[in-house]
C-alpha positions in Angstrom: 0.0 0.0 0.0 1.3 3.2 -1.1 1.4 5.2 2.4 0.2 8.6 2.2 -1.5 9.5 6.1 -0.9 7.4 9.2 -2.5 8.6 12.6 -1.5 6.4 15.3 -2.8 6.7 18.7 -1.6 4.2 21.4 -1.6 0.8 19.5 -4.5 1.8 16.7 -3.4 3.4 13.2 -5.5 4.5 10.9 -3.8 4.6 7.3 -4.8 6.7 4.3 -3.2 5.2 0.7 -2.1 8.3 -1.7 -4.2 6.5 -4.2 -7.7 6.7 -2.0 -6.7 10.5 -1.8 -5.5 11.0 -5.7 -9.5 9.1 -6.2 -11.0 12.0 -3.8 -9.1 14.2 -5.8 -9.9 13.1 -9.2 -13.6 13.1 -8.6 -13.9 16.4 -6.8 -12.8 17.5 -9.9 -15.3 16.1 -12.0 -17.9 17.7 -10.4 -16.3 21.2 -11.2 -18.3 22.4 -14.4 -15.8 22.7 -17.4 -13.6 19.9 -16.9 -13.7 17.8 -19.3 -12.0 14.4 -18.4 -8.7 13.8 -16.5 -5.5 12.8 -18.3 -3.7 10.0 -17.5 0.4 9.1 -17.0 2.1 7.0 -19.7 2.9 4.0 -17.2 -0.9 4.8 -16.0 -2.4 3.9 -19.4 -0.6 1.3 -19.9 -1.6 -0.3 -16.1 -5.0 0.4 -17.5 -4.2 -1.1 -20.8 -3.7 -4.7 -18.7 -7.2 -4.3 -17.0 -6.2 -2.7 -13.3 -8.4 0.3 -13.3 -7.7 3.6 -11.3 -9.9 5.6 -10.1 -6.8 8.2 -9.7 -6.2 8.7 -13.4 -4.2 12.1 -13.8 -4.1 13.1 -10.4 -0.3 12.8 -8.1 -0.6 13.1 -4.7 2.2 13.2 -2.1 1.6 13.6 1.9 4.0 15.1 4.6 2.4 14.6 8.0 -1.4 16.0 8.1 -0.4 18.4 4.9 -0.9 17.0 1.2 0.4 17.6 -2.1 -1.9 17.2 -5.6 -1.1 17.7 -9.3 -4.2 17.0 -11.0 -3.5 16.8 -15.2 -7.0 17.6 -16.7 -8.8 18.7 -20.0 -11.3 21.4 -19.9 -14.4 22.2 -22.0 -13.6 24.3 -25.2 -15.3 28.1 -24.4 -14.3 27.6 -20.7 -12.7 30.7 -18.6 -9.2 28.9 -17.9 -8.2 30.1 -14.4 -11.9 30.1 -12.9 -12.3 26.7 -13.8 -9.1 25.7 -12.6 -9.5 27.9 -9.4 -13.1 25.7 -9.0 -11.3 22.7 -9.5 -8.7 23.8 -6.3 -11.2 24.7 -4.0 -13.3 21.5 -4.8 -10.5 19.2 -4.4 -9.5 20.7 -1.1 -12.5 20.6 0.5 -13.1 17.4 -0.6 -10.3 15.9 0.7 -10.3 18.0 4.0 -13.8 16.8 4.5 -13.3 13.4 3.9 -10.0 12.6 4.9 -9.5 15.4 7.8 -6.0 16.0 5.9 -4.9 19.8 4.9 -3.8 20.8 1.2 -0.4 22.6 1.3 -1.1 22.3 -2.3 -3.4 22.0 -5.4 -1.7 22.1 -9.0 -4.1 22.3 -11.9 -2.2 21.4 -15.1 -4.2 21.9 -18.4 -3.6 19.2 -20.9 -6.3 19.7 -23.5 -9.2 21.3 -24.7 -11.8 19.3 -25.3 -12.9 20.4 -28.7 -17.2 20.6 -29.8 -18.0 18.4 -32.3 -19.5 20.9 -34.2 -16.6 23.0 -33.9 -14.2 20.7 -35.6 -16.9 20.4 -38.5 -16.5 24.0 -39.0 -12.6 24.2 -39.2 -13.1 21.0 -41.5 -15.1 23.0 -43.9 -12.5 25.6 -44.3 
């Protein structure tokens, strides 16, 4: 198990994966209006590729203590205000994890991959 948060308290431990927080992560950031999909690591796809699915796809978390880390990699929704969205998708994720996990975010990095194109939009281009 990849370890992420332990709290141990006399001879009990409660242990938090980085994966079960990089899945909080990732579908906090669903739920943000304008993102489009997530984007995956190479060595991800290729896990994915040999049937082990992840709920975690493009999102990297790292935890120091009660503080945690996230790079989230994710397309956004063609016509979308950038920064808001990604701004959205920081404050979702945070409180997400804070609410479910009790951890803090030091850190939420949105990096934009993509823009996730209409299909009519790519007709019109096509018929230049």
């Amino acid at each position: 198990m990849n370890e992420g948060y332990i709290d141990s308290r006399e001879s009990n431990q409660i242990k938090i994966s980085n994966e079960v927080i990089a899945s909080i992560a990732t579908l906090a950031a669903g739920k943000v209006e304008g993102v489009a999909g997530m984007i995956g690591t190479l060595t991800g796809d290729m896990v994915e590729k040999l049937g082990v699915k992840s709920q975690a796809k493009g999102a990297k978390v790292e935890c120091d203590g009660n503080q945690c880390y996230v790079d989230l990699t994710v397309n956004l929704k063609y016509g979308v205000n950038i920064v808001k969205v990604c701004k959205e998708v920081q404050e979702e994720v945070s409180k997400s994890i804070e609410l479910m996990t009790g951890l803090q975010t030091a850190n939420v990095n949105v990096i934009v991959a993509g823009i996730q194109i209409p299909k009519s939009a790519k007709k019109d281009t096509d018929k230049r």
